[in-house]
C-alpha positions in Angstrom: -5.0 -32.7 17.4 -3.2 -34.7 14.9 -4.9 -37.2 12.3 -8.9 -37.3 12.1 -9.9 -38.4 8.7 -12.3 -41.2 9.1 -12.3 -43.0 6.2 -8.2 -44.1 6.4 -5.6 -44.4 9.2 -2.5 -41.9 8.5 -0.3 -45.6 8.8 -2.5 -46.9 6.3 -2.5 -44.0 3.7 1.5 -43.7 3.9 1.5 -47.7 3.5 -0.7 -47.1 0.2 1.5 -43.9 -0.6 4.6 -46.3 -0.7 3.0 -48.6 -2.9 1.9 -46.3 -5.3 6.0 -44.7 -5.3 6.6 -48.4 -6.6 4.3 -47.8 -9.3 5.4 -44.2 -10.4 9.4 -46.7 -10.9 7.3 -49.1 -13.0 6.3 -46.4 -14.6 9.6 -45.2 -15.6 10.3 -48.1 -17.2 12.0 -50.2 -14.5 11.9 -52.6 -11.7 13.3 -51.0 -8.4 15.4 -54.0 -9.1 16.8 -52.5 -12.5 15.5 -55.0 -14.8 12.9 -54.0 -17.6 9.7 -53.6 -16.3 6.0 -55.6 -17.9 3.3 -53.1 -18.9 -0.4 -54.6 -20.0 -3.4 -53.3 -20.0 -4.3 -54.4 -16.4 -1.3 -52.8 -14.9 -2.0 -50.0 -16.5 -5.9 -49.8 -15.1 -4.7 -50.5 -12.0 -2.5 -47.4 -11.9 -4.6 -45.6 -12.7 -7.4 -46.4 -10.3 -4.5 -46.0 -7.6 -4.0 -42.3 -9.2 -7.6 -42.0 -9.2 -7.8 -43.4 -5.3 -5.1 -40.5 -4.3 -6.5 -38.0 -6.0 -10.1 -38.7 -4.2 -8.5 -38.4 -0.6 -6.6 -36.0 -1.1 -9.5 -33.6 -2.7 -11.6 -34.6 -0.1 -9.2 -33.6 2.9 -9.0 -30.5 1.2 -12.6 -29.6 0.7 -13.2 -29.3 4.5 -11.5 -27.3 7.5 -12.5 -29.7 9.7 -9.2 -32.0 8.0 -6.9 -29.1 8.2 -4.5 -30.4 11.0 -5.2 -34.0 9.4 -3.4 -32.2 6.1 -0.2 -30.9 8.5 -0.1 -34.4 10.0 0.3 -35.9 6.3 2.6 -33.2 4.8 4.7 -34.1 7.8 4.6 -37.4 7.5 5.7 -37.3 3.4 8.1 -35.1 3.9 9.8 -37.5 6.4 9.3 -40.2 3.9 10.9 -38.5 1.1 13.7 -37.8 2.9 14.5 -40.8 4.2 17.6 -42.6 2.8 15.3 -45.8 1.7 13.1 -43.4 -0.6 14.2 -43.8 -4.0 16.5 -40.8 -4.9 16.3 -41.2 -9.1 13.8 -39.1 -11.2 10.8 -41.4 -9.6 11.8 -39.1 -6.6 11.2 -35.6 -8.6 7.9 -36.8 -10.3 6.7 -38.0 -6.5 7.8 -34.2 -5.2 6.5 -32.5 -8.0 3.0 -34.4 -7.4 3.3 -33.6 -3.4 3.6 -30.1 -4.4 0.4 -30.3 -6.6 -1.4 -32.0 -4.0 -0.4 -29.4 -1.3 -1.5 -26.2 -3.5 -4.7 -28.1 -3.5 -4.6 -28.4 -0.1 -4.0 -24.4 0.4 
């Protein structure tokens, strides 16, 4: 059956979910291109309103059966992502896995 949330496209979602892997390499203290990265207060709001955002999908596509194969598709789709050679392969890439993990025993 494949994707049927209604309230995001699966391309959409794992456009947003690459955005928000740039954020979580701000947040280690870096640009993805190495150089220093700026933190005020509105970058700061703004991640978290994009943690906020994930967290809000992601509990909703759990709290119904009807998104179960919708939750198979995404797995799928991240765990292509994340092992693709353009993911980033640092510690940004162990903090991402150990938040897909979270997410998918909230899924279960």
């Amino acid at each position: 059956m494949g994707w049927n949330y209604p309230d995001i496209s699966l391309d959409e979602l794992v456009k947003l979910t690459k955005g928000f892997v740039d954020i979580l390499i701000l947040a280690s203290g870096y640009q993805s291109s190495g150089l220093i990265a700026h933190w005020d207060p509105q970058n700061i709001k703004k991640a978290f309103q994009w943690g906020h955002f994930f967290e809000n999908v992601f509990s909703h596509l759990s709290s119904s059966d009807v998104y179960q194969e919708s939750v198979k598709e995404l797995d799928k789709t991240l765990s292509e992502l994340t092992s693709s050679a353009s993911f980033p392969q640092n510690r940004v890439l162990h903090i991402y896995h150990l938040l897909l993990l979270q997410m998918h025993n909230d899924l279960c």
